[in-house]
VOPAGU-2260 file (C-alpha; in pm, 1 decimal, decimal comma):
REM VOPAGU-2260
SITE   aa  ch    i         X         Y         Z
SITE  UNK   A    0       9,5    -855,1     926,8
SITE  UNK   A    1     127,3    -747,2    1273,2
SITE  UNK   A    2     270,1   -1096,5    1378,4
SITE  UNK   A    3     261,2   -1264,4    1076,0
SITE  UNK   A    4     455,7   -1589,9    1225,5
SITE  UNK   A    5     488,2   -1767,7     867,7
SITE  UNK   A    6     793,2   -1544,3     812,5
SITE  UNK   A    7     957,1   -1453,6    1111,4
SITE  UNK   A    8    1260,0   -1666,3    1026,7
SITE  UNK   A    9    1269,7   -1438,2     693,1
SITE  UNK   A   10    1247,2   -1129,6     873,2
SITE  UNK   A   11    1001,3   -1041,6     599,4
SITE  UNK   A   12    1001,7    -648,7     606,3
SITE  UNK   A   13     591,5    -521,0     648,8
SITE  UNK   A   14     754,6    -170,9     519,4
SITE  UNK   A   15     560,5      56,7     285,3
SITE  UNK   A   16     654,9     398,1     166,3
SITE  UNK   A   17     564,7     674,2      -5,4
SITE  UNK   A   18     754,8     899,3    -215,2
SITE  UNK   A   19     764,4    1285,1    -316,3
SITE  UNK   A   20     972,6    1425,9    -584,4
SITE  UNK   A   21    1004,6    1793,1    -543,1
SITE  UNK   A   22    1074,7    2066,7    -759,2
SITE  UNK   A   23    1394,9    2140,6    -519,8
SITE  UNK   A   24    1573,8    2065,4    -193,1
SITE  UNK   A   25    1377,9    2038,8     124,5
SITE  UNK   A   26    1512,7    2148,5     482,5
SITE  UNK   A   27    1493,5    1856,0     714,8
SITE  UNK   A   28    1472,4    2097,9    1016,5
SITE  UNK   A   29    1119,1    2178,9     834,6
SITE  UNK   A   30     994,8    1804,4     819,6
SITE  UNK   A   31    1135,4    1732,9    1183,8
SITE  UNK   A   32     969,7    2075,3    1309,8
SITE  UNK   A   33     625,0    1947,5    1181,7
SITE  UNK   A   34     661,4    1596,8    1347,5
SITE  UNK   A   35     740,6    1786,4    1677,6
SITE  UNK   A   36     427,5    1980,7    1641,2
SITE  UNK   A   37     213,3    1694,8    1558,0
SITE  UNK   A   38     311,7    1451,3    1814,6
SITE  UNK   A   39     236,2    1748,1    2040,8
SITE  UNK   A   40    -143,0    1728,0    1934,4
SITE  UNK   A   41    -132,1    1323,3    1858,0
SITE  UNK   A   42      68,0    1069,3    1998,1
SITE  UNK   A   43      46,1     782,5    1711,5
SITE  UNK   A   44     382,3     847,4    1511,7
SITE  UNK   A   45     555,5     838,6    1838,6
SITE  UNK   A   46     332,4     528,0    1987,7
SITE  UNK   A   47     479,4     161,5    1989,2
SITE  UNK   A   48     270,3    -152,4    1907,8
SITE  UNK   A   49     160,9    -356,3    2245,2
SITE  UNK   A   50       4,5    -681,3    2273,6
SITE  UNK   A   51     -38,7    -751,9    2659,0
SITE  UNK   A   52     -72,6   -1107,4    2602,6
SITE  UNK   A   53     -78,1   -1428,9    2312,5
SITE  UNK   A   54    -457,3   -1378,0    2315,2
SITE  UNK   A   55    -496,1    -986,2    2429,1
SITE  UNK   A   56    -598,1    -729,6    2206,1
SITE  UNK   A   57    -314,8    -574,5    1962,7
SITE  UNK   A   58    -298,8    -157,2    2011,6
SITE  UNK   A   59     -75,8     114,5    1992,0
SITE  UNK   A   60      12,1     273,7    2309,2
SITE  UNK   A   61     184,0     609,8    2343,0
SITE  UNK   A   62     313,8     732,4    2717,4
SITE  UNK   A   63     284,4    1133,0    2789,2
SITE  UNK   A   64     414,1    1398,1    2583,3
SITE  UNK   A   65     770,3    1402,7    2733,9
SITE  UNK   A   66     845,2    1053,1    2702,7
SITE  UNK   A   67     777,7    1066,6    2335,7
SITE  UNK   A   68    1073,9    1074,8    2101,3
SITE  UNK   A   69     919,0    1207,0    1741,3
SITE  UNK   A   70    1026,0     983,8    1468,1
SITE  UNK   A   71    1336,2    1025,0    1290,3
SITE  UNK   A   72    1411,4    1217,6     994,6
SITE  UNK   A   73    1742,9    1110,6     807,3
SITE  UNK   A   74    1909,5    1300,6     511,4
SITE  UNK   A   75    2095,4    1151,7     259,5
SITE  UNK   A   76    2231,3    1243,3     -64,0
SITE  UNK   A   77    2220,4    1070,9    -419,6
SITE  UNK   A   78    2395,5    1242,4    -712,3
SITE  UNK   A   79    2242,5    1010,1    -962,0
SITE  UNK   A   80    1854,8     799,5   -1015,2
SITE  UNK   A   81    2066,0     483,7    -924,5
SITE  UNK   A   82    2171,0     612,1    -605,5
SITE  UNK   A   83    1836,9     711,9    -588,4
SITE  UNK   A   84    1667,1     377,6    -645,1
SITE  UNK   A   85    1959,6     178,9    -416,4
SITE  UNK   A   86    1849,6     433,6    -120,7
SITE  UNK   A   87    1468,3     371,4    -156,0
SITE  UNK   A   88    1486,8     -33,4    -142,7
SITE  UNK   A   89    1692,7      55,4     140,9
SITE  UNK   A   90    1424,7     208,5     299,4
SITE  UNK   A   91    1181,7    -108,9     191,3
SITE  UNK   A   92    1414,2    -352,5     352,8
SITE  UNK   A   93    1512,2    -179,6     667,4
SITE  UNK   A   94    1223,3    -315,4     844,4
SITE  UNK   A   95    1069,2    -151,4    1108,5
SITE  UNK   A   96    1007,2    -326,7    1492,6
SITE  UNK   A   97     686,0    -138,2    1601,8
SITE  UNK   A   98     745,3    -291,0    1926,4
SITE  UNK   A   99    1074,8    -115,4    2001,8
SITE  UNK   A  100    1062,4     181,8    1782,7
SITE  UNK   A  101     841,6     473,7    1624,3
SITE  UNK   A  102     645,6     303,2    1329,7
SITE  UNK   A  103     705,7     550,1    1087,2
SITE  UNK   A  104     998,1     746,0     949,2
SITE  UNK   A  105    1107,7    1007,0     717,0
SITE  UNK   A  106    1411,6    1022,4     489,5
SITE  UNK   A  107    1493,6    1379,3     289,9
SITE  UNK   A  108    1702,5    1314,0      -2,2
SITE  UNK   A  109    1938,1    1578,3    -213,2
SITE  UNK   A  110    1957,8    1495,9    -548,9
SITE  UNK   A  111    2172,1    1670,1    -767,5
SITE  UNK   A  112    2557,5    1705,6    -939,4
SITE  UNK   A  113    2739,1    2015,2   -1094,8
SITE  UNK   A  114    2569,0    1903,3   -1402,7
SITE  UNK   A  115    2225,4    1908,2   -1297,4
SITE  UNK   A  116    1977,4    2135,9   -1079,9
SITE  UNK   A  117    1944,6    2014,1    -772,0
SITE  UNK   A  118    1569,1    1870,9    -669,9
SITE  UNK   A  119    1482,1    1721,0    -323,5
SITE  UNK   A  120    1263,6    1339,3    -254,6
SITE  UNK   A  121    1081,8    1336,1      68,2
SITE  UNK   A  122     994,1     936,2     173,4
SITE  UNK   A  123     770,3     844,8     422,7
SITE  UNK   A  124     809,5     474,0     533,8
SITE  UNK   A  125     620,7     310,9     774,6
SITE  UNK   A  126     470,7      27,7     981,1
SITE  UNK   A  127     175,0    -139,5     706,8
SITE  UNK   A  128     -27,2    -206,7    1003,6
SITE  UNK   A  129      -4,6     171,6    1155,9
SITE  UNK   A  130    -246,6     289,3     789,5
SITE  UNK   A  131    -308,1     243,1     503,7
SITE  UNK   A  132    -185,9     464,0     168,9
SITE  UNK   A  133    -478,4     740,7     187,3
SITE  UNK   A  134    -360,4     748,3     573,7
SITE  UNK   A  135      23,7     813,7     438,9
SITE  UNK   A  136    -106,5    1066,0     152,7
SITE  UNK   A  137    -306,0    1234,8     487,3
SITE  UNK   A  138     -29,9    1209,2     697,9
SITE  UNK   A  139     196,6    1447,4     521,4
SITE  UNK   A  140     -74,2    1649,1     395,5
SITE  UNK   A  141    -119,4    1733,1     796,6
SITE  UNK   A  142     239,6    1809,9     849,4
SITE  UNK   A  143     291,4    2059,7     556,1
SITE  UNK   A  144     -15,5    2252,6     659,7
SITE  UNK   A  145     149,4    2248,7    1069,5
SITE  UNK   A  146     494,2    2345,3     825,8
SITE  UNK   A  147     283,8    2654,4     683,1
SITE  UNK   A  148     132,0    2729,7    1030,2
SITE  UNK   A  149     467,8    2750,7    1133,1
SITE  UNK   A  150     615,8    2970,6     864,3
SITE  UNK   A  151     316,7    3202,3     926,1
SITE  UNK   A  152     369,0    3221,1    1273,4
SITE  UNK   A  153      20,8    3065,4    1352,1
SITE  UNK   A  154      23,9    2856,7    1692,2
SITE  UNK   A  155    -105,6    2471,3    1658,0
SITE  UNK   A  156    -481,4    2451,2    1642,6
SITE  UNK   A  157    -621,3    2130,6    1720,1
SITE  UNK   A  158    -622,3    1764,2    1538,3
SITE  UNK   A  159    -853,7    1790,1    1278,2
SITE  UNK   A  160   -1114,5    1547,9    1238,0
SITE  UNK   A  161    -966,9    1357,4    1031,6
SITE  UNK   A  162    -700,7    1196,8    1252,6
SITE  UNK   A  163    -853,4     941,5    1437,7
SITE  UNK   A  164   -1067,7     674,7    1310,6
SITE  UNK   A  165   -1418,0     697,3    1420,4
SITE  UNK   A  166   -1558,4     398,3    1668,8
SITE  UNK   A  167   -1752,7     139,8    1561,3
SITE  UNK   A  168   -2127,2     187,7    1543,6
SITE  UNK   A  169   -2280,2    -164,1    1590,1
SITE  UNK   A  170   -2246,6    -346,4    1910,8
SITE  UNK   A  171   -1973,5    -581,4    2002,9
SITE  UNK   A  172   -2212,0    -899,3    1994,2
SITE  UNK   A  173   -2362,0    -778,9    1608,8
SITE  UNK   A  174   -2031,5    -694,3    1526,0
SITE  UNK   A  175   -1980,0   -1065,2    1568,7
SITE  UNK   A  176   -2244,0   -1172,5    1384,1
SITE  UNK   A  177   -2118,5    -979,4    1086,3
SITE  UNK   A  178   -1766,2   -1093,2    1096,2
SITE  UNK   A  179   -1878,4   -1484,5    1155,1
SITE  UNK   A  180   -2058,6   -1450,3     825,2
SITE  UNK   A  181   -1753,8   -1302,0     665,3
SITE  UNK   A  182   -1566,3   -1582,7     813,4
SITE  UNK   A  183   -1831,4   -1791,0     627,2
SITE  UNK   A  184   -1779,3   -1635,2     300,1
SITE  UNK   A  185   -1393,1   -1641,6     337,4
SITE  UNK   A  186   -1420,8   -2033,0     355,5
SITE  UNK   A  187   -1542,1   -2084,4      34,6
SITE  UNK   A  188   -1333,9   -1852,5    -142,0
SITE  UNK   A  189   -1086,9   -2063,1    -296,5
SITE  UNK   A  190   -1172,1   -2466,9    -293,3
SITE  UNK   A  191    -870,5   -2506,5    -474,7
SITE  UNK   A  192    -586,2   -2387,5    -310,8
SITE  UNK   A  193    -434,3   -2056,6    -475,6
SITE  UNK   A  194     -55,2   -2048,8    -628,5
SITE  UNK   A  195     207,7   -1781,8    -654,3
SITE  UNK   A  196     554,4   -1639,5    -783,6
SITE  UNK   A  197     674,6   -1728,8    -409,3
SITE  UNK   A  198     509,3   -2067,3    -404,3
SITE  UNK   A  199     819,9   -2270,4    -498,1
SITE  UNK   A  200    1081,2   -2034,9    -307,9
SITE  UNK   A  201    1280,7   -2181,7      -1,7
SITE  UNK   A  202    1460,7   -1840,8      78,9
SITE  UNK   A  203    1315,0   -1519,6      73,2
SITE  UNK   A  204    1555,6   -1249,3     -65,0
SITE  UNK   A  205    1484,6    -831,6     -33,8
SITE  UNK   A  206    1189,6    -627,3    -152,7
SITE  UNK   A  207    1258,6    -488,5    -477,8
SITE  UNK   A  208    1061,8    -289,6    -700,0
SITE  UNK   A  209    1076,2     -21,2   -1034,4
SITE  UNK   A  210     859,9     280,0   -1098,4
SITE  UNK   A  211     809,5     367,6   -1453,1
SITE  UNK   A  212     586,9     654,8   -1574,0
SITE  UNK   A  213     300,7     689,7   -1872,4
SITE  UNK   A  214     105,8     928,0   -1996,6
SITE  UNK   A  215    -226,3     862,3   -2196,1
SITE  UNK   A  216    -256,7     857,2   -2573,4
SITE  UNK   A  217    -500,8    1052,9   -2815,8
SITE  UNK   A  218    -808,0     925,2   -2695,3
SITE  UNK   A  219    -915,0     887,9   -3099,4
SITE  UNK   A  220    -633,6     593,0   -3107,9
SITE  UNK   A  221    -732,9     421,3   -2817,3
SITE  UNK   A  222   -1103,1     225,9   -2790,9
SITE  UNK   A  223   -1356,2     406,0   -2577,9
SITE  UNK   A  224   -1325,3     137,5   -2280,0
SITE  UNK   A  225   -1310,0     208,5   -1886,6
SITE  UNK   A  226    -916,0     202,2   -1845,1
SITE  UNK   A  227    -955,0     427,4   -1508,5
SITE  UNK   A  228   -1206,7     158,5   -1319,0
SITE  UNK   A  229   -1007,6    -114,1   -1098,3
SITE  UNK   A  230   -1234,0    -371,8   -1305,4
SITE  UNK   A  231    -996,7    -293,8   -1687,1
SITE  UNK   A  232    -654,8    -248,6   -1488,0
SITE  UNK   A  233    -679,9    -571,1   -1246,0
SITE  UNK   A  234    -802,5    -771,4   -1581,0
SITE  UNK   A  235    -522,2    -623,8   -1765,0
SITE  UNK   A  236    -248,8    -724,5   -1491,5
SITE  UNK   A  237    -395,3   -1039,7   -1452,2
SITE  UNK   A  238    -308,0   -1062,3   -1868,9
SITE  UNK   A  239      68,5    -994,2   -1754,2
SITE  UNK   A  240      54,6   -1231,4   -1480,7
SITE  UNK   A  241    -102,7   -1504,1   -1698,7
SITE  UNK   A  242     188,0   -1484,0   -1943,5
SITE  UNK   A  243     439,0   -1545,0   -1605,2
SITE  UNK   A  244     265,8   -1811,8   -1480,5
SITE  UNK   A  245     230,3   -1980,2   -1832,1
SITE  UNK   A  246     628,9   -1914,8   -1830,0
SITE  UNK   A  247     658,6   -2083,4   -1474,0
SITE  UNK   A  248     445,2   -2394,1   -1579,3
SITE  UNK   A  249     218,4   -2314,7   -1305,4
SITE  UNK   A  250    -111,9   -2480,1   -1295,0
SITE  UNK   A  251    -457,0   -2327,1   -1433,5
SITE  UNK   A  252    -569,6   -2262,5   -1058,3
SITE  UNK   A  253    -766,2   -1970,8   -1003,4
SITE  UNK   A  254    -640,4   -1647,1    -962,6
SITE  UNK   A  255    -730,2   -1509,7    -592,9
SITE  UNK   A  256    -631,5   -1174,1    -484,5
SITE  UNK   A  257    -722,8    -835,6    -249,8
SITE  UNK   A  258    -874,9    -598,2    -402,6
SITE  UNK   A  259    -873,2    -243,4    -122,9
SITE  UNK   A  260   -1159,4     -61,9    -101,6
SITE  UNK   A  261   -1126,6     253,6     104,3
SITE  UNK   A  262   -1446,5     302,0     336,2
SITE  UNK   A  263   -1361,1     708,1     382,6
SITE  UNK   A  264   -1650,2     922,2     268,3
SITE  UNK   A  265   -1662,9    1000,5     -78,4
SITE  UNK   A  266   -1491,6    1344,8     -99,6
SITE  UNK   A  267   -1295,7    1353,7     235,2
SITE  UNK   A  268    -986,9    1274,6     306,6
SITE  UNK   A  269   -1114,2    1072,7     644,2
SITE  UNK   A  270    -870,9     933,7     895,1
SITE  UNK   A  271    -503,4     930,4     889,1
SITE  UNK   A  272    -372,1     641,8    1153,6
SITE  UNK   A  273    -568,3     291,4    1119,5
SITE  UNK   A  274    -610,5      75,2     799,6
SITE  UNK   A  275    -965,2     193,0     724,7
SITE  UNK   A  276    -999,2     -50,3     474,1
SITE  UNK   A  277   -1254,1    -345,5     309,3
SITE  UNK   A  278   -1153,4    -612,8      74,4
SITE  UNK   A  279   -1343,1    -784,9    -184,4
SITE  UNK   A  280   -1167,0   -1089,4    -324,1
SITE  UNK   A  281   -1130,6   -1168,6    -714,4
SITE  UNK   A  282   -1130,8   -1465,1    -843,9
SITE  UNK   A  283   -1068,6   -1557,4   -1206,8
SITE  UNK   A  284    -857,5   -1797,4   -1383,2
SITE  UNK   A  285    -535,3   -1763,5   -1571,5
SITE  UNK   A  286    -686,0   -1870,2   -1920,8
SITE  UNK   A  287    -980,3   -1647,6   -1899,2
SITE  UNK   A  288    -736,3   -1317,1   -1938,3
SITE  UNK   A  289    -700,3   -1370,4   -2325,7
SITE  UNK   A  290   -1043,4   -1175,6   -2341,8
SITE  UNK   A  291    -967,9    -874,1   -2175,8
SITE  UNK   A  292   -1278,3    -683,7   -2212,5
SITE  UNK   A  293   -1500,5    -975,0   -2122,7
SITE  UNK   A  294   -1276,9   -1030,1   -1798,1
SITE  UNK   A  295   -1312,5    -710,7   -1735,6
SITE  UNK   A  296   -1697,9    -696,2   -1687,6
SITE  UNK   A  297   -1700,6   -1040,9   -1508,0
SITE  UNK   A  298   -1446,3    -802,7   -1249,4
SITE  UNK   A  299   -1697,9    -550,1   -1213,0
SITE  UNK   A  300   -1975,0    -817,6   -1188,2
SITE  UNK   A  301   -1810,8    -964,6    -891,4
SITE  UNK   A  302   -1782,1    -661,5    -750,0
SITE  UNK   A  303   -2171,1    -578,3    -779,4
SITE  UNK   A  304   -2293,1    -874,9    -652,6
SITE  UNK   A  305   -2021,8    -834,0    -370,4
SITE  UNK   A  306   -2173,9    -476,8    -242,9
SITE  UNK   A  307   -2556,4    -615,1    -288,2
SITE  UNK   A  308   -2459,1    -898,6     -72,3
SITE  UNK   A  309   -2285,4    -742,3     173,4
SITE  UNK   A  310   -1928,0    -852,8     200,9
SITE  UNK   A  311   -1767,3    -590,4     187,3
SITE  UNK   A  312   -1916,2    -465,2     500,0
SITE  UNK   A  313   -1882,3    -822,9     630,5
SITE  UNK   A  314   -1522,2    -810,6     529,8
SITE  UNK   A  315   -1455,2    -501,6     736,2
SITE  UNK   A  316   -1570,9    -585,7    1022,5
SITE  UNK   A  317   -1392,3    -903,4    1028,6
SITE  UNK   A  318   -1063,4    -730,0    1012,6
SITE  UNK   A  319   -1136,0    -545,3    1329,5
SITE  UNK   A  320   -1116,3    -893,7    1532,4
SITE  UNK   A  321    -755,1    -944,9    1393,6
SITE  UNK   A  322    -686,0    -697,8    1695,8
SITE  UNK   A  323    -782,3    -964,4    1920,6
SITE  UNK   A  324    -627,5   -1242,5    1786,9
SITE  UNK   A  325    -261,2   -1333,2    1601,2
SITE  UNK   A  326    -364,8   -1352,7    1215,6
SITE  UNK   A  327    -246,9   -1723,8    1202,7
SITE  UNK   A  328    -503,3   -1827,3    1399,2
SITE  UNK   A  329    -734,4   -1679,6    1183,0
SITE  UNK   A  330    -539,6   -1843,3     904,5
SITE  UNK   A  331    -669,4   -2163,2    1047,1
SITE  UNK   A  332   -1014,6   -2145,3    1006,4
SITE  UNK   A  333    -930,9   -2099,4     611,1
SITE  UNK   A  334    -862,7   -2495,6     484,0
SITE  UNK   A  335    -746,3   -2304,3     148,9
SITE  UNK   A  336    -413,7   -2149,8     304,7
SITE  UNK   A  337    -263,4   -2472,8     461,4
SITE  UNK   A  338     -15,5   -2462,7     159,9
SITE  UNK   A  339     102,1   -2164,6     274,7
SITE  UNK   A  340     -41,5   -1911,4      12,7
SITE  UNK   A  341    -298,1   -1688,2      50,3
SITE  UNK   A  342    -344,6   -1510,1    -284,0
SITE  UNK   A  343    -216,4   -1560,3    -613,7
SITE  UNK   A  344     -46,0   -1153,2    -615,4
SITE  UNK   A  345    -134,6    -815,4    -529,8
SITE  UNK   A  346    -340,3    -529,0    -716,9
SITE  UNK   A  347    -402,0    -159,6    -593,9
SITE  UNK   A  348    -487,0     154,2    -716,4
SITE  UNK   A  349    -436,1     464,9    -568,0
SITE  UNK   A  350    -579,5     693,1    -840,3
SITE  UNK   A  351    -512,9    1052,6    -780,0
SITE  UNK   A  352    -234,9    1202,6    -541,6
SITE  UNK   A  353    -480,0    1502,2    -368,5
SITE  UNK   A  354    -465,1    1890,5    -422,6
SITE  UNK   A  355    -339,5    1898,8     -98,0
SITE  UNK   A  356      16,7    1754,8    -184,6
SITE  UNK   A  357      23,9    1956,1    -422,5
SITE  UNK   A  358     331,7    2179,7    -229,0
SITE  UNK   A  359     508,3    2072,7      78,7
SITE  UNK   A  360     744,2    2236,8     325,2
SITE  UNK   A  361     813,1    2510,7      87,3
SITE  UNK   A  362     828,3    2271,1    -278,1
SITE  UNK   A  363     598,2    2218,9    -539,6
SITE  UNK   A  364     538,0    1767,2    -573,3
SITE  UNK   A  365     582,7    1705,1    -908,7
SITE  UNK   A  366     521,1    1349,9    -856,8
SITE  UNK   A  367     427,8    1082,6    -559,0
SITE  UNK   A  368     411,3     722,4    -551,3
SITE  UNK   A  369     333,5     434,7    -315,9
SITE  UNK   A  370     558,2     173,5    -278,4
SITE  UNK   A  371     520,8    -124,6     -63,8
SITE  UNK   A  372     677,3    -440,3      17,3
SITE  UNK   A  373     494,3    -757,9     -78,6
SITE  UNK   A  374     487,9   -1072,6     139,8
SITE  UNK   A  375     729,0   -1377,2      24,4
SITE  UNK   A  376     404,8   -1502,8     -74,6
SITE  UNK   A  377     294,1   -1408,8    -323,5
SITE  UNK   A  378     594,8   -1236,8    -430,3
SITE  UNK   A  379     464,6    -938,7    -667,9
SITE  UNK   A  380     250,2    -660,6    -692,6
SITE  UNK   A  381     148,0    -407,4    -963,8
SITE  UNK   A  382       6,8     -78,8    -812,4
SITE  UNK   A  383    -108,3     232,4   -1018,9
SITE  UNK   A  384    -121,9     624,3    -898,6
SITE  UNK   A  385    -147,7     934,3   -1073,7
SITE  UNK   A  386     -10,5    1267,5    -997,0
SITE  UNK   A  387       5,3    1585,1   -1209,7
SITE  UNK   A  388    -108,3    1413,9   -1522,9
SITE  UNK   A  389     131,0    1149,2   -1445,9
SITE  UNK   A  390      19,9     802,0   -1434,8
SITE  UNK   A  391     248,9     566,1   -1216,9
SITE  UNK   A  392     324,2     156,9   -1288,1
SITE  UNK   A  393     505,9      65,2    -965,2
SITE  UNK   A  394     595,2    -360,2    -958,7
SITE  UNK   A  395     719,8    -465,2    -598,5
SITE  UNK   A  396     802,4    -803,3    -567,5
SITE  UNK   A  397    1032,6   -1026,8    -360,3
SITE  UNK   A  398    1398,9   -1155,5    -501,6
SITE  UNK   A  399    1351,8   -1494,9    -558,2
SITE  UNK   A  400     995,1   -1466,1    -626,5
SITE  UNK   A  401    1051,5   -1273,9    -931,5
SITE  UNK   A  402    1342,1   -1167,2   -1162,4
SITE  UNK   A  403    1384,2    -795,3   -1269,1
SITE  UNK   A  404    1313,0    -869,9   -1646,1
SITE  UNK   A  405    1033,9   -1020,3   -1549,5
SITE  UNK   A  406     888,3    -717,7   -1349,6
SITE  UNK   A  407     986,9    -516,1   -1705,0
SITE  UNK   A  408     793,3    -770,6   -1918,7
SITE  UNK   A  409     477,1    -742,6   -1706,7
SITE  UNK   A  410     529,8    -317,3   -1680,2
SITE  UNK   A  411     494,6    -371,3   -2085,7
SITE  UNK   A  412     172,9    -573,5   -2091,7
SITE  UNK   A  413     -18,0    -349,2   -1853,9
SITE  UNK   A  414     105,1     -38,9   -2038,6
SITE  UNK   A  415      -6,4    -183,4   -2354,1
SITE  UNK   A  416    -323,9    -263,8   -2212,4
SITE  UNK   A  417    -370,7      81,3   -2083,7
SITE  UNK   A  418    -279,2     180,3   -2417,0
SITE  UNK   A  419      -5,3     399,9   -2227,2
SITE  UNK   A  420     312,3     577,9   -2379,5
SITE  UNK   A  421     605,9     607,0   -2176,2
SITE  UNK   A  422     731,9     966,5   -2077,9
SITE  UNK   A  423    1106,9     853,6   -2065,9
C-alpha cells in the first residue's frame, strides 16, 4: 500500500478520513493544542515514512521533540452540504507524501448561514498505511481526553497503553513459517483471475464517494435474519454489485474481496498507530447472490472454516513482512494478479462509533463516518458504521470506475436488503 508502483503514474491518493459532525462550531486552537500535547508524549503523527533502501525494512521514523512540526490543522468554511461534500473529496484527493510530510491531518469546518444554526465537522485524514479505522476512531478519542486534561488544568500523564502496537510474540524464523503458509493459501485463492469496475479503465480520475443515512424498521416488518453480522451485509452488497456487473457485461468470474478483521481484544480499544489488522478473503460468484440468505451462510461458512484452519492468523503475520519488502514483489508470487486486479471491490464494516466519541473538544458527535479512497482497481467500495442510532451507507469509488448513479443504484439495493428506511 506504501509503494504501490502499479499507480504511481496515477498518483492514486492512499487517503482515508474520518468525519465528525458536531452539534456546533469547534475551536481549531483546541484540536491544534491537543496535537501539541500528544506529539509531546508520541512522536508518530509528526514521524515521516523511511525506507533506507529498495530491499530495507519500511518504518516510520520521528527525530527529537524539537524537530517535530505537529500536523496541520486547517479551517475552512461551507455555508451549504454541497460545499460540504466538494471540501471532503478535497480532502480524499489531496494525497498525502508520508515521505516529505506528517501523515495525518486535521481540517475544522464551520457550517452554517443566517438561515441556519451554525454546527462544526472535524475530519481526520490520513496516511492508510499509518492505521487502520479503529486506530483513527482511537486517535481522536486520545486527543479530546488531552483537550479535557487541558481545560481542567491537568498536566499530560503518560501514553496510555493503547498507543503502540504490542511486538510480536513468535520468533522471527516461526514467524516465517506462518507467513510462507499464508503465502501458500494466497496462491490458490483465485485460479481464475478476479475482475473489477476499474478493470477496463485507461485513466484513473478522483476519489469520489456519498454518505447516505438509515435507520432500522419495526422489527415485526422485517424477517428475523442476522442483518448486523458481516456474513448478511457483504452477501447483500455483493447483490448490488451483481446487478453492475450484469450491467457492464462482465464475466461470471468469482467474486474475490478483503474482508478486515480487527485482532484488538474484544472490549478494548487496543492500539492507535499500525494497521492491526487480518484478512480473510471471500469468494463467491456473481450468480450465486440471487439467494441472499443462502449466500449469506456460505459467507459465514467460509469464515468458520477460515478461523479453524488458521488463516487468519496466517494472514496476519504475512502482512508484517510487507515491511521488508515493496508489495509488488509480493504481488509476484500471486499468478492470479498478473492482470492487474487484485479483488473484485471492497467491503467493511465499522459497526459502532465508541462511547468515547461521544463529545469532543467541547461538542457533542452526532454522527461519524469513515471514508476512504479505493484503489483504481477495483474502483468501489461500500462501507457501513453506526453512530447514535444512525446507521451509515458510505460508496467510495474511483471516477471512471464508476458513475454517480450507479453508486445511488447500489446505496438502494443494500438498503433494501437491510430492510433500511432513509432518515432524509
Amino acid at each position: 500500500m506504501a509503494q504501490h508502483s502499479r499507480w504511481q503514474r496515477a498518483q492514486a491518493s492512499n487517503n482515508t478520513t474520518l468525519v465528525l459532525h458536531c452539534d456546533g462550531p469547534l475551536d481549531p486552537s483546541r484540536v491544534r493544542r491537543a496535537l501539541d500535547r500528544l506529539v509531546d508524549l508520541c512522536p508518530w503523527p509528526a514521524a515521516r515514512l523511511h525506507r533506507p533502501f529498495p530491499w530495507g525494512k519500511l518504518r516510520w521514523t520521528a527525530g527529537p521533540r524539537a524537530t517535530l512540526v505537529p500536523p496541520l490543522v486547517l479551517h475552512r468554511a461551507a455555508r451549504t452540504d454541497a460545499e460540504l461534500h466538494r471540501i471532503l473529496e478535497s480532502e480524499l484527493n489531496d494525497a498525502i507524501d508520508p515521505r516529505h510530510e506528517a501523515p495525518v491531518r486535521f481540517t475544522v469546518i464551520d457550517i452554517g448561514s443566517e438561515m441556519a444554526p451554525a454546527r462544526g465537522v472535524l475530519v481526520a485524514t490520513w496516511f492508510h498505511p499509518l492505521m487502520d479505522p479503529r486506530g483513527g476512531q482511537n486517535l481522536l478519542a486520545h486527543l479530546a481526553q488531552l483537550d479535557a486534561d487541558t481545560a481542567s488544568a491537568r498536566s499530560p500523564e503518560t501514553p496510555p497503553p493503547f498507543v503502540g502496537t504490542p511486538p510480536a510474540r513468535q520468533p522471527l524464523r516461526e514467524r516465517g513459517r506462518v507467513a510462507r503458509r499464508s503465502l501458500e493459501y494466497m496462491r490458490t485463492l483465485a485460479p481464475v483471475p478476479p475482475v473489477s469496475p476499474g478493470t477496463q479503465m485507461t485513466t484513473p480520475g478522483p476519489s469520489r464517494f456519498r454518505r447516505d443515512t438509515f435507520v432500522e424498521r419495526d422489527p415485526t416488518d422485517r424477517p428475523k435474519r442476522g442483518t448486523r453480522e458481516i456474513a448478511w451485509r457483504l452477501a447483500v452488497v455483493g447483490k448490488a454489485m451483481a446487478e453492475l456487473w450484469q450491467r457492464r457485461g462482465l464475466p461470471d468470474v468469482p467474486f474475490l474481496l478483503p474482508i478486515a478483521v480487527d485482532l484488538r481484544p474484544r472490549g478494548e480499544a487496543g492500539p492507535v498507530f499500525g494497521n492491526l489488522l487480518a484478512f480473510h478473503f471471500a469468494r463467491f460468484r456473481p450468480s450465486a447472490t440471487a439467494d441472499v440468505p443462502a449466500l449469506a451462510r456460505a459467507l459465514r461458512q467460509q469464515m468458520a472454516e477460515a478461523v479453524r484452519d488458521g488463516q487468519i492468523d496466517a494472514n496476519a503475520v504475512a502482512m508484517e513482512f510487507l515491511q521488508y519488502r515493496p508489495l509488488a514483489t509480493m504481488l509476484r508470487a500471486l499468478p492470479w494478479t498478473s492482470c492487474g486486479d487484485i479483488f473484485s471491490f471492497n467491503c467493511a464494516d465499522l459497526a459502532d462509533v465508541p462511547p468515547a466519541l461521544d463529545r469532543v473538544f467541547g461538542r457533542g458527535v452526532v454522527n461519524a463516518y469513515h471514508v476512504p479512497c479505493v484503489l483504481p482497481r477495483p474502483g468501489i467500495g461500500v462501507f457501513f458504521n453506526r453512530c447514535a442510532g444512525v446507521n451509515n451507507i458510505v460508496v467510495s469509488w474511483v471516477e471512471g470506475a464508476v458513475a454517480a448513479d450507479e453508486a445511488a443504484h447500489i446505496v438502494e439495493i443494500v438498503a433494501e436488503g437491510m430492510a433500511w428506511t432513509r432518515t432524509s
